[in-house]
N, C-alpha and C positions, 0 to 999 in steps of 0.2 A: 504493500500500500504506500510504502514512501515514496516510492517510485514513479506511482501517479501522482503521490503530491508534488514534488520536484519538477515534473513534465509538465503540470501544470503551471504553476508557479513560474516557469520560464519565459511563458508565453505574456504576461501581463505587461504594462507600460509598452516604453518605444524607448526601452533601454539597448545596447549593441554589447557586441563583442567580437572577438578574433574568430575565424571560420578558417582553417586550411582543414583538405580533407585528409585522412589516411591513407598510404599507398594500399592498395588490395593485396599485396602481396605479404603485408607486414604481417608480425605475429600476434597483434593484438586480434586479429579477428580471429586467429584458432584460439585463442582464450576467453575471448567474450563468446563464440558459439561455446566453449566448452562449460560454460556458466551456465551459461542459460539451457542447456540438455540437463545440467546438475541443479536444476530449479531455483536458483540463487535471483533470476535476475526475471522482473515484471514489465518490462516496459521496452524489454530489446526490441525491436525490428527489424531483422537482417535482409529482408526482401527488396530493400534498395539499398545500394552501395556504389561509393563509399560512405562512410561516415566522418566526421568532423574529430579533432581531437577533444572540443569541449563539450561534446556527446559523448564521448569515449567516456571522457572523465566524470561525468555526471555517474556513466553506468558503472563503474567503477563504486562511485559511493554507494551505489543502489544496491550495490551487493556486497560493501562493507554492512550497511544496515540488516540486510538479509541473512546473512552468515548464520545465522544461532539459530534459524528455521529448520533446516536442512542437516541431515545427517550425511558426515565427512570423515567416513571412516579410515579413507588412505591421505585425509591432510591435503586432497587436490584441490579442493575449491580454495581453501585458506591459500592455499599457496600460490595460485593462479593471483586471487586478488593482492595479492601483496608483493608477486610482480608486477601489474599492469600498474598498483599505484608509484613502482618505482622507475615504469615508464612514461610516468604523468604525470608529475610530481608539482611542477607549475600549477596546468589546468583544475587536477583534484583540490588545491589547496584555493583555488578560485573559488570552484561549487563550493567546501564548506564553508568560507569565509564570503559567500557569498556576494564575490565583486568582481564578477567574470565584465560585468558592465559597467566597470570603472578602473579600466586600465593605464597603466602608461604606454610610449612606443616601446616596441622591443625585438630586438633580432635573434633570430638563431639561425648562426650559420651551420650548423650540424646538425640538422634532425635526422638525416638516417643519408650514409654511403655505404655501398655494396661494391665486392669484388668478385666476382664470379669467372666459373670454367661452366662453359657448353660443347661438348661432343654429340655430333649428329652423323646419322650414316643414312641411305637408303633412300630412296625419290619420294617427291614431294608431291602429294596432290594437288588438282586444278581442279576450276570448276568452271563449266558453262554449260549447265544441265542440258547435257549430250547435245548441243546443238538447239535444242529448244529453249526460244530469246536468248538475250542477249549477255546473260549473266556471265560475268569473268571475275575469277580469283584464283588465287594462288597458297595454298598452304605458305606458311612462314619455316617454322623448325619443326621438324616432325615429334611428332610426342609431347611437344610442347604449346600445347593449345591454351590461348585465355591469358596471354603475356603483353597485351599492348604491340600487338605486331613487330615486337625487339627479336629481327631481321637475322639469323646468321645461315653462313656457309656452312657446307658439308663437309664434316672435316670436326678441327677444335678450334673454339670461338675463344676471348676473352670478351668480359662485358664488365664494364664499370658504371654505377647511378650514383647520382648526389641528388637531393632533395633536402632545399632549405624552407625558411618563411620567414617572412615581417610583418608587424601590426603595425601601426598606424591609427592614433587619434580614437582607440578604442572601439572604432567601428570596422576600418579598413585592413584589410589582406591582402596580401603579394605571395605566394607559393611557388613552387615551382620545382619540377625532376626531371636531370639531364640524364643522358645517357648516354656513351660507346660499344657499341658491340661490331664482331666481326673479328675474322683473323688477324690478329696483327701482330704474331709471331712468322705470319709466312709472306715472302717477297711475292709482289705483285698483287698482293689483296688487299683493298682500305676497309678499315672499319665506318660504319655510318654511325655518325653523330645524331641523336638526336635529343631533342625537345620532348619528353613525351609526356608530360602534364604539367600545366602550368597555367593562375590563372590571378585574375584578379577580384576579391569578395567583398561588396559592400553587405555590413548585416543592418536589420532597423528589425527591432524587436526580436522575432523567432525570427524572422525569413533572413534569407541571405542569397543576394543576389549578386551574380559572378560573370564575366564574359574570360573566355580562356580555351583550355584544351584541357577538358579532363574526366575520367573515368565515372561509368556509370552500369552497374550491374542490377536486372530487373528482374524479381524473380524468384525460384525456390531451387532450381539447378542446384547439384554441386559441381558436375562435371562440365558444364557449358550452359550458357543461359540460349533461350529461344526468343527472346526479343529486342534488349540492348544488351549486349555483352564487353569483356574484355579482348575478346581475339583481334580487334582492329584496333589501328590507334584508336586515341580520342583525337573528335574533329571539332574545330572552332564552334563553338555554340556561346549565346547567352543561356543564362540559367536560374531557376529560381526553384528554391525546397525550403524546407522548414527545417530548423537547427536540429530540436528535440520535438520529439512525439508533441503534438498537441489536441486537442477536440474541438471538432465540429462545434457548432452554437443549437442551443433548442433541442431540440429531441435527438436528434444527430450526435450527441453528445454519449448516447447509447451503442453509436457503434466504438464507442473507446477508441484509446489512443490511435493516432493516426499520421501516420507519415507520407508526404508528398514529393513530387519530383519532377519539372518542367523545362522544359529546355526549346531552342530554334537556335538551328544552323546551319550549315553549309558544304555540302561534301566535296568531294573532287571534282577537278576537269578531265578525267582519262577515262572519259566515256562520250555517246552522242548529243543526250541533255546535260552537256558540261556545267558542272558546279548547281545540281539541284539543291531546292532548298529542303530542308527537313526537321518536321516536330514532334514533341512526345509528350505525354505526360503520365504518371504512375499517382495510384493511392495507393495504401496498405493499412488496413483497420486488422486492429484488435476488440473484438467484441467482450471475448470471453479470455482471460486467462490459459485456455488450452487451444484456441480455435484464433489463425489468420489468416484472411483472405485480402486478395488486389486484383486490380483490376489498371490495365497499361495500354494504350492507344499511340499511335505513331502513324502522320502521313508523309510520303516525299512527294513534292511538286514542281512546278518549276524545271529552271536549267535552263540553257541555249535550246533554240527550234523547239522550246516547250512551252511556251513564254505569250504568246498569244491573248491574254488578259489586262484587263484593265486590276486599277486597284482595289477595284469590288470585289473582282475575283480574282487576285493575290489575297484579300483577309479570308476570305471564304474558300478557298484551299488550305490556308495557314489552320482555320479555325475546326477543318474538317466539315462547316456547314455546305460547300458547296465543292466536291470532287471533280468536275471539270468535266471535257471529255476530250479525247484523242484532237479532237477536230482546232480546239483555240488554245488545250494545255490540259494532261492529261496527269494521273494522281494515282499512287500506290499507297498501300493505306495497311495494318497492322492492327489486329486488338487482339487481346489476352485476357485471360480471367488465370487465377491460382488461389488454392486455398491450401493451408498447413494444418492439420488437426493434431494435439498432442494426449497421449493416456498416459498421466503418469502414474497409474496404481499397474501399470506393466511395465514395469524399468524403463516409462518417459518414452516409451513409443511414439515414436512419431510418421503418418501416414502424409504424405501432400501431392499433390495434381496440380500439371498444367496445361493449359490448350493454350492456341495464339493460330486465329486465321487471317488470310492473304485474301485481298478482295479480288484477284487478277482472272478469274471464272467468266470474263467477257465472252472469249474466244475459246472457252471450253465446256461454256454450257451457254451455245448459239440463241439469239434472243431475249433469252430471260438471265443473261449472266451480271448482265451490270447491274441488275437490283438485288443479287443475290451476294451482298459482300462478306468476309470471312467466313467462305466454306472451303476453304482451302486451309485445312486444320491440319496443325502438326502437335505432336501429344508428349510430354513427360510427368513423368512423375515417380516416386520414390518409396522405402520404405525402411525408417531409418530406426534402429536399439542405440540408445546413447548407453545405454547401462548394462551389456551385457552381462558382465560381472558384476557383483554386487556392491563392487569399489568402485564401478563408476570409471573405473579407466580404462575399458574394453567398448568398443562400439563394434557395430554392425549397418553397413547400409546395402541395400539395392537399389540401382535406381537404371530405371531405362527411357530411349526417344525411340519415337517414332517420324520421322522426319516428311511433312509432303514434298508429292512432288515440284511444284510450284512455289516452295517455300524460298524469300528470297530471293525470287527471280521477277521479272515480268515482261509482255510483250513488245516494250521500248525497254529504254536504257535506266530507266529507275527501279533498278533492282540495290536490292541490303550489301554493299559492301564501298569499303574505304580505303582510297592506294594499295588495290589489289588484294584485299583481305576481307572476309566476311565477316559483316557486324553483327554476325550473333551467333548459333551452334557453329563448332567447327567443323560438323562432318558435312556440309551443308545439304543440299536437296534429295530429297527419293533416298531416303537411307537411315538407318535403326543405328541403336547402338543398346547395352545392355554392360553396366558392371556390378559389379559384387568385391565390396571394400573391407577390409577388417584393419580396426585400429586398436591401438595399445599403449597406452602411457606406461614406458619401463617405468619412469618413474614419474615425478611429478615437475621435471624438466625436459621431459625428452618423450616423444609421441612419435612411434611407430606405426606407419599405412604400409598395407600390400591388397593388391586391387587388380582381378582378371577379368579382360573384356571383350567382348566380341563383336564388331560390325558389319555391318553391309551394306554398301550400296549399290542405288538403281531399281532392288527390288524384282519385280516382274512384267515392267513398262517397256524391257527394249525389246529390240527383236533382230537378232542379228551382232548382239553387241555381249558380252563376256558381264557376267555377274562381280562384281569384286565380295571379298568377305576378306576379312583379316579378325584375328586371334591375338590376344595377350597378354604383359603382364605387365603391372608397374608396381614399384615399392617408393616409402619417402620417408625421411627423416628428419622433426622439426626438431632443434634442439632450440627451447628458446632463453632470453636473453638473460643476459646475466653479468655481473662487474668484469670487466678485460683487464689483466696482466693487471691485478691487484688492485684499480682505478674503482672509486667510490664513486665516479661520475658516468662513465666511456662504460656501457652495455655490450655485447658480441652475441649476438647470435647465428646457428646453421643452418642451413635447411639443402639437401640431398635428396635428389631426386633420378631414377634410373628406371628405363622401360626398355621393353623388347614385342616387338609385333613381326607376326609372319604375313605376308599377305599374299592373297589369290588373286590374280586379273586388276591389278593397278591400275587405276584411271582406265576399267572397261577394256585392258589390252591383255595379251599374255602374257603379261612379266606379272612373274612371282616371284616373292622377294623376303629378306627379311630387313626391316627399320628397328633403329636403335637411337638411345639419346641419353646420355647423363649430364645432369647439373649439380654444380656446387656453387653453393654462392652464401659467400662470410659478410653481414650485413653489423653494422656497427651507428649506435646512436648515442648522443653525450645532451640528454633530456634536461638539463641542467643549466650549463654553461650558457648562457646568451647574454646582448649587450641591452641596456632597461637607458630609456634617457628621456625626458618629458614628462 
């Protein structure tokens, strides 16, 4: 219950504060999921990410206060909360002191660098569902799906990120993560530099609105999201969400806590409606303490030779009230529904679904297709034991996709993807996937995955053309963070990752193959240290 008080409480006045968001890849969100499977935490919402550090840290208190509910018989919840508050140690001492909204400037130039090795073997998927429209991508790193499209060669990669932030006048953010990847132990190969989040946050009360490049995961996935995902960069968007959970007004107020997510932007030019525009927005209600559901809409419009519109209809494609049509400027369009149910009188089982349909049934169901939008359904969902064991450090998940065909794609050039990458599942169209994860806390630092999968695409729509299927295996190892070489301030953590897949009929041809991929990457943050002035 404090946890709604707090969430609430947030939202009042037109007080501000600091907004950078968390990388996805950081360790705090294997610790706050792992909170919240251990009942500690009321008010998480992981169905949109990232999250902010002064959400982190709220949730952080939310389950200091919670602690003494919950029985902790191997010490994991104690111990999780009392790392994450050693990784937050600013923002937490803000919530309780209650002056997130009365700061000075302040810099940190260290919030988290990473040094990393990637080794990658075995060809890379394409996609341009076999010839039907105009859909083109490219796999990135094999194995390594849901990275911000951090690019490497076949072979061994080095990859360097830094990720700083600055506040500003108590309201204002600057963030920002660079990155190097690519060979650059081997002559004749550049590594690509890149930009790969970075943005600018103005907050006024809860909201916090940002124009930038940066990450946005929608969803209940754990192995890939089906509608904004991580496998593409992030592309130039404005944007607007809400800090911390807050409620609807009037009876709305029953569907509990709730978290939003909106965004308009702009994708590339290396297609034939160069540079469409594109919008989204995400809910996520908590009704019930065991029960989340959302619900996520996303149109693209717009681009070169698509553009035919006056500014009636630019807001009414933007707004999804008026979808256009092929003849003045035509529109791909996206919605979703997912719901999470959890039982925890059976070791916090938790059951969750997702659909998300494609309105592109013009030209596949003659006549009556263009009033018929998202029936072009693609399906996931899971079935996950956070408690296998009775300590709470054993998990179990399944989770599988079913992928459409036309997912993705469309009859022009507004199809899901970004500089060559698909912006949401990686396996992309006409194709399943199915894993089965077992996890293990050796101890209460160190969380062991190993996870067998099996795919396939295309299905039973070609004719003429080779089935692909592949088989395998992946393991990972978080180690998380903890004081470096005796240092009370400077954190180090691991994280290891290693897969092996054999596959049949590769991109629909005869090559059969086996794909390989290991990652190391020593990430280091010094939570503490920063320059205060004003």
């Amino acid at each position: 219950m404090t946890g709604l008080v707090i969430a609430t409480a947030a939202t009042r006045g037109w007080a501000s504060t600091y907004v950078t968001e968390i990388p996805l890849d950081d360790a705090i969100y294997v610790e706050l999921d792992t909170l919240n499977n251990l009942g500690v935490l009321d008010t998480y919402i992981s169905e949109i990410r990232p999250i902010s550090r002064i959400e982190a840290a709220r949730l952080v208190v939310e389950a200091q206060d919670n602690l003494s509910r919950v029985a902790d018989p191997a010490g994991l919840a104690h111990s999780l909360v009392n790392d994450l508050a050693a990784q937050l140690p600013q923002e937490v001492e803000w919530i309780k002191d209650d002056r997130q909204d009365n700061l000075g400037n302040v810099f940190y130039p260290l919030e988290r660098i990473e040094a990393g090795y990637v080794f990658s073997s075995g060809q890379r998927r394409t996609f341009n569902n076999n010839g039907v429209g105009p859909l083109h991508a490219v796999e990135a790193t094999p194995l390594l799906a849901n990275d911000d499209d951090l690019s490497t060669e076949p072979g061994s990669n080095e990859v360097g990120r830094l990720a700083m932030w600055e506040g500003l006048g108590s309201f204002f953010t600057v963030y920002g993560e660079g990155a190097v990847a690519g060979p650059l132990t081997r002559a004749g190969q550049n590594p690509r530099l890149d930009l790969l989040t970075g943005a600018g946050v103005v907050s006024w009360g809860n909201l916090a609105l940002s124009f930038g490049k940066e990450e946005m995961v929608w969803g209940t996935g754990y192995f890939g999201a089906l509608s904004q995902g991580a496998n593409a960069a992030p592309f130039p968007a404005l944007r607007l969400r809400n800090i911390h959970p807050t409620y609807l007004p009037g009876f709305l107020r029953y569907l509990g806590p709730m978290r939003f997510d909106a965004f308009f932007g702009q994708l590339d030019g290396d297609r034939y409606f160069a540079h469409p525009w594109l919008d989204g927005q995400a809910l996520v209600f908590k009704p019930l303490p065991t029960v989340e559901f959302g619900i996520d809409h996303a149109i693209m419009f717009g681009g070169r030779h698509n553009d035919g519109y006056n500014w009636a209809g630019f807001l009414g494609r933007a707004t999804a009230f008026d979808t256009g049509n092929p003849t003045v400027g035509n529109t791909n369009s996206r919605g979703g529904l997912f719901v999470k149910a959890y039982f925890p009188h059976w070791r916090g089982l938790q059951i969750y679904q997702e659909t998300l349909g494609e309105d592109n049934l013009t030209k596949e169901v003659p006549g009556i297709g263009r009033f018929l939008p998202f029936l072009s359904v693609s399906y996931q969902g899971g079935v996950y034991l956070p408690r296998l064991s009775a300590d709470g450090r054993t998990t179990l998940r399944f989770e599988y996709a079913v992928i459409e065909s036309n997912y993705s794609n469309h009859s022009d050039s507004l199809y899901w993807a970004y500089d060559n990458r698909l912006m949401g599942y990686p396996l992309g169209p006409d194709s399943s996937r199915a894993d089965l994860a077992l996890q293990r806390w050796v101890d209460n630092r160190n969380r062991l995955q190993g996870d067998i999968f099996y795919t396939n695409r295309a299905g039973n729509t070609l004719v003429g053309w080779h089935r692909e299927q592949s088989g395998g295996m992946a393991v990972a190892l978080w180690r998380l963070p903890k004081p470096f070489l005796g240092s009370s301030t400077f954190l180090g953590d691991i994280q290891i990752q290693a897969s092996f897949e054999y596959v049949q009929n590769l991109d629909f041809t005869t090559v059969t193959g086996v794909r390989t991929m290991l990652s190391i990457t020593f990430a280091f943050s010094d939570p503490i240290t920063s320059l205060h002035w004003g």
